[in-house]
FIKOLZA-1660 file (N, C-alpha, C; in steps of 0.1 Angstrom, whole numbers, plus 5000, padded with zeros to 4 digits):
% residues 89
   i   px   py   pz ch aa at
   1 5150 4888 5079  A  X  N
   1 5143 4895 5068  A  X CA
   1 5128 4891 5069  A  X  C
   2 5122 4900 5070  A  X  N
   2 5107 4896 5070  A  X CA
   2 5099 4901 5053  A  X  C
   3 5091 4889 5056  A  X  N
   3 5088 4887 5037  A  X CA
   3 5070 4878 5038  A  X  C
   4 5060 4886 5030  A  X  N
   4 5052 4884 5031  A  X CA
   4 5046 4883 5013  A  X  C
   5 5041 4869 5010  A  X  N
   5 5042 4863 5002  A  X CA
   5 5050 4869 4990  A  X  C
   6 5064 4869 4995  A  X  N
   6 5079 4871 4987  A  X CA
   6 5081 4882 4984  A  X  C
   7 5074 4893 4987  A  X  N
   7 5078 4909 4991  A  X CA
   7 5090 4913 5007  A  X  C
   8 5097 4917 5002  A  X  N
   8 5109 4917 5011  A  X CA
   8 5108 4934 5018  A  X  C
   9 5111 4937 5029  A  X  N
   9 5105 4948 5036  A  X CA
   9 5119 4960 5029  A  X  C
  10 5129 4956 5018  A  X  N
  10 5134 4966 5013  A  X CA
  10 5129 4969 4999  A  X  C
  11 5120 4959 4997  A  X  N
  11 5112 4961 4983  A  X CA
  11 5099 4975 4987  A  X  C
  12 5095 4967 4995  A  X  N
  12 5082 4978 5004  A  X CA
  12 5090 4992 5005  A  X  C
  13 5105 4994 5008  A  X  N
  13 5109 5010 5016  A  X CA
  13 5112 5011 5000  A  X  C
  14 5110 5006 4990  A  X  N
  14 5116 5011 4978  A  X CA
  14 5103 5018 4975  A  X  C
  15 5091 5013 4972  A  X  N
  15 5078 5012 4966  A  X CA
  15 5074 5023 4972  A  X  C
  16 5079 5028 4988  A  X  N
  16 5076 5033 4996  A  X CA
  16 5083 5054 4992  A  X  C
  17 5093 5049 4989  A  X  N
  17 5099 5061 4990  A  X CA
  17 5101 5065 4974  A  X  C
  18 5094 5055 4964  A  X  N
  18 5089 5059 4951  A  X CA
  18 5075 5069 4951  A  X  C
  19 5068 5060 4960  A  X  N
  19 5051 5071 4960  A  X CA
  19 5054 5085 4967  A  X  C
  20 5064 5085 4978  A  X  N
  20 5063 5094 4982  A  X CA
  20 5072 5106 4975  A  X  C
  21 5081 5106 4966  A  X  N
  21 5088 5107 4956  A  X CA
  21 5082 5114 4948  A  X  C
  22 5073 5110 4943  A  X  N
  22 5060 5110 4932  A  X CA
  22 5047 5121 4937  A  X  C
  23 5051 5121 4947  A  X  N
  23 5038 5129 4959  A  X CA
  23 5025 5123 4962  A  X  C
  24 5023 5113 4963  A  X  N
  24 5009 5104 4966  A  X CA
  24 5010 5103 4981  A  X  C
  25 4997 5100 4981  A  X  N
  25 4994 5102 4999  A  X CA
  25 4992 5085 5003  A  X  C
  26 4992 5072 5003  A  X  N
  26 4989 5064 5003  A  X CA
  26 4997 5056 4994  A  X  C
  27 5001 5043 4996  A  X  N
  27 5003 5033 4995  A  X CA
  27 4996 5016 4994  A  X  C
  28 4990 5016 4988  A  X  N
  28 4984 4998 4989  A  X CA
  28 4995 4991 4982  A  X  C
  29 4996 4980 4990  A  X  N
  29 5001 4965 4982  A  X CA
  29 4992 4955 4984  A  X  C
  30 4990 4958 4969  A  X  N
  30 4981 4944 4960  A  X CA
  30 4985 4932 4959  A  X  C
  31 4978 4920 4964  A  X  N
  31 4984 4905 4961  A  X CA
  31 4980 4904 4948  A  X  C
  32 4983 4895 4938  A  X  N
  32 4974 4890 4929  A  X CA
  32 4971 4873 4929  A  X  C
  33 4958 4867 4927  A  X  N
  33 4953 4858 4932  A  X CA
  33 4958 4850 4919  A  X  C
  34 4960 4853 4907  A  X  N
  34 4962 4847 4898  A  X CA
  34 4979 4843 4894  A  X  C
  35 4986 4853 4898  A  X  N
  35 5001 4849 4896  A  X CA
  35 5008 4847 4905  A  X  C
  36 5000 4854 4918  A  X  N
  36 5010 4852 4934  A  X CA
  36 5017 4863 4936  A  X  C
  37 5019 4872 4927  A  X  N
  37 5029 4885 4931  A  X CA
  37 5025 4900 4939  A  X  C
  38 5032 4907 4944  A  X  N
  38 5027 4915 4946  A  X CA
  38 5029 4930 4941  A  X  C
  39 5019 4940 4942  A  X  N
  39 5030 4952 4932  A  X CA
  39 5020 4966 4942  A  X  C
  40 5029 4975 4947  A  X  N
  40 5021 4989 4947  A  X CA
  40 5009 4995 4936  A  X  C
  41 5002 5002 4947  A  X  N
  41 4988 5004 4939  A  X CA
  41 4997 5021 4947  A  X  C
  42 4997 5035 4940  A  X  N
  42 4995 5044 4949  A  X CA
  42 4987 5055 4944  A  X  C
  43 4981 5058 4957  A  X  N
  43 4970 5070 4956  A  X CA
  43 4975 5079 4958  A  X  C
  44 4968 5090 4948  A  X  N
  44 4975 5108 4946  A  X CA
  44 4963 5115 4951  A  X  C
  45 4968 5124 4957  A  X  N
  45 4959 5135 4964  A  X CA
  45 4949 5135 4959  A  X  C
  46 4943 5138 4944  A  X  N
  46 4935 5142 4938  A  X CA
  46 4921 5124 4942  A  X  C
  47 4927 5116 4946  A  X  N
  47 4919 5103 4943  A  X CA
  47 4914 5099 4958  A  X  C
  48 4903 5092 4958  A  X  N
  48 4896 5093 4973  A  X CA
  48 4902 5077 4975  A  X  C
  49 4911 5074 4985  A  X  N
  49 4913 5061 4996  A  X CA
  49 4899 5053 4994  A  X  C
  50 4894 5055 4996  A  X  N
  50 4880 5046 4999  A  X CA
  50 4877 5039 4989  A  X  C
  51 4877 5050 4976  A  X  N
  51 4875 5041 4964  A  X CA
  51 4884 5031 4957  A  X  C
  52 4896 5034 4957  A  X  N
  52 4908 5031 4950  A  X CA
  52 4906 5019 4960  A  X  C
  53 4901 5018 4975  A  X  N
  53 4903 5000 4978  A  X CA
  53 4892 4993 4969  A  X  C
  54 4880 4995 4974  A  X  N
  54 4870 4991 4962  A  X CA
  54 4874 4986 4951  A  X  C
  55 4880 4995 4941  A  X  N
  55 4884 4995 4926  A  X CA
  55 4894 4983 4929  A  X  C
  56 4901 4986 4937  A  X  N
  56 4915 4970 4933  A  X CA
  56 4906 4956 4938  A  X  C
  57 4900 4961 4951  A  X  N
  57 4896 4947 4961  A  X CA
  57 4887 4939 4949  A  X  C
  58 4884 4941 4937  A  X  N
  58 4870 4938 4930  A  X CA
  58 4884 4925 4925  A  X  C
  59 4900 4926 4917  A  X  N
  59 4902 4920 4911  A  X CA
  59 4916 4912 4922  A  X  C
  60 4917 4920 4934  A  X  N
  60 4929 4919 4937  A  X CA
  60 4928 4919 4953  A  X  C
  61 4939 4912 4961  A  X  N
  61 4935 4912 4975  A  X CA
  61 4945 4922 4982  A  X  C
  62 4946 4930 4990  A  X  N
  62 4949 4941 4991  A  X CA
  62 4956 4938 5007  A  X  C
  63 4969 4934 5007  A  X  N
  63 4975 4931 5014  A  X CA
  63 4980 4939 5029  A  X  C
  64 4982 4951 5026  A  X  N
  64 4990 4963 5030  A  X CA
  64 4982 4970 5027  A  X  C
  65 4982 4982 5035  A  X  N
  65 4983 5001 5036  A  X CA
  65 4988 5008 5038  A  X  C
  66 4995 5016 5033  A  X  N
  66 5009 5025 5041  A  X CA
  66 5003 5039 5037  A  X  C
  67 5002 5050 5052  A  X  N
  67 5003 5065 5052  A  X CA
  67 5018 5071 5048  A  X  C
  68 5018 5075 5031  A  X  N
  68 5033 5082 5030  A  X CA
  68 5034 5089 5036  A  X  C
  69 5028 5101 5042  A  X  N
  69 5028 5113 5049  A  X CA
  69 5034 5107 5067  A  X  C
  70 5036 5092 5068  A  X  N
  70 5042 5088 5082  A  X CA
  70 5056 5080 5075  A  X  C
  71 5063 5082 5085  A  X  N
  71 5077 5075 5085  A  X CA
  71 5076 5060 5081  A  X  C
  72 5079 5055 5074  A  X  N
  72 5081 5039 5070  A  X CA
  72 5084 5035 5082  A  X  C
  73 5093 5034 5090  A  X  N
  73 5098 5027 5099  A  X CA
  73 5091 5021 5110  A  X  C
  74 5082 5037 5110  A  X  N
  74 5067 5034 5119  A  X CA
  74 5056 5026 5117  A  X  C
  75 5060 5023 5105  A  X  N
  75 5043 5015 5098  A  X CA
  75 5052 5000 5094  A  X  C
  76 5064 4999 5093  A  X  N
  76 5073 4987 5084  A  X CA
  76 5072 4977 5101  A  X  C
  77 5075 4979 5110  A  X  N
  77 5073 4975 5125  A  X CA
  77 5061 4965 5126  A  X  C
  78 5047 4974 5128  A  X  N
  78 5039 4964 5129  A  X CA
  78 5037 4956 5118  A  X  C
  79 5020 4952 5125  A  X  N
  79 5013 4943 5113  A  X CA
  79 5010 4952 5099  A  X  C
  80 5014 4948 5086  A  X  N
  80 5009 4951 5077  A  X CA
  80 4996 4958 5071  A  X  C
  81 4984 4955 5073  A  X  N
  81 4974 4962 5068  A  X CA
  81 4970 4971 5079  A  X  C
  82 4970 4985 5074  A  X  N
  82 4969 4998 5080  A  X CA
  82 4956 5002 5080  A  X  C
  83 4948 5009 5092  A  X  N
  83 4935 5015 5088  A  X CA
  83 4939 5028 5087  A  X  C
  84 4932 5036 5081  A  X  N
  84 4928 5054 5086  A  X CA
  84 4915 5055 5084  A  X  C
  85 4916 5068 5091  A  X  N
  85 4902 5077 5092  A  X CA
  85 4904 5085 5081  A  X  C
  86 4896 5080 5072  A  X  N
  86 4891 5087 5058  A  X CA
  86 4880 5088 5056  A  X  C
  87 4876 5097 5052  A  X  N
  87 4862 5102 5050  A  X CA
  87 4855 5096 5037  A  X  C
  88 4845 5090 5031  A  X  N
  88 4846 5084 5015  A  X CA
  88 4837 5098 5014  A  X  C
  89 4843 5095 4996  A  X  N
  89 4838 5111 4992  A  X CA
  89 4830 5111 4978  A  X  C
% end
């Protein structure tokens, strides 16, 4: 079982298939520096990627990136923090 600071990769396909669920295009997982835990951050179409890291990275360390619009299984494989090509807007 692979587990990065105590997030379990069936917690991630949960978080995972809640945003996509929900219809958000993006996924971040937030560490928090103050409790240790981690929790989904997700972004909805309407919200620019670029900013929303900004806005968390100010209080929070931003662990992970996951493209909902790609297969979990594809992104759950490698290393954890994901780039894309997003435009800031």
């Amino acid at each position: 079982m692979i587990r990065t600071y105590g997030t379990t990769v069936e917690e991630l396909r949960q978080w995972f298939e809640d945003g996509e669920q929900d219809g958000n295009d993006f996924m971040l997982i937030v560490h928090s520096l103050h409790n240790g835990k981690e929790f989904p951050v997700f972004v909805s179409p309407n919200r620019s990627l670029p900013k929303e890291r900004k806005r968390w990275r100010k209080l929070y360390k931003i662990v992970a990136e996951y493209d909902l619009s790609r297969p979990f299984s594809e992104q759950s494989d490698s290393f954890r923090t994901m780039s894309f090509d997003v435009q800031e807007t």
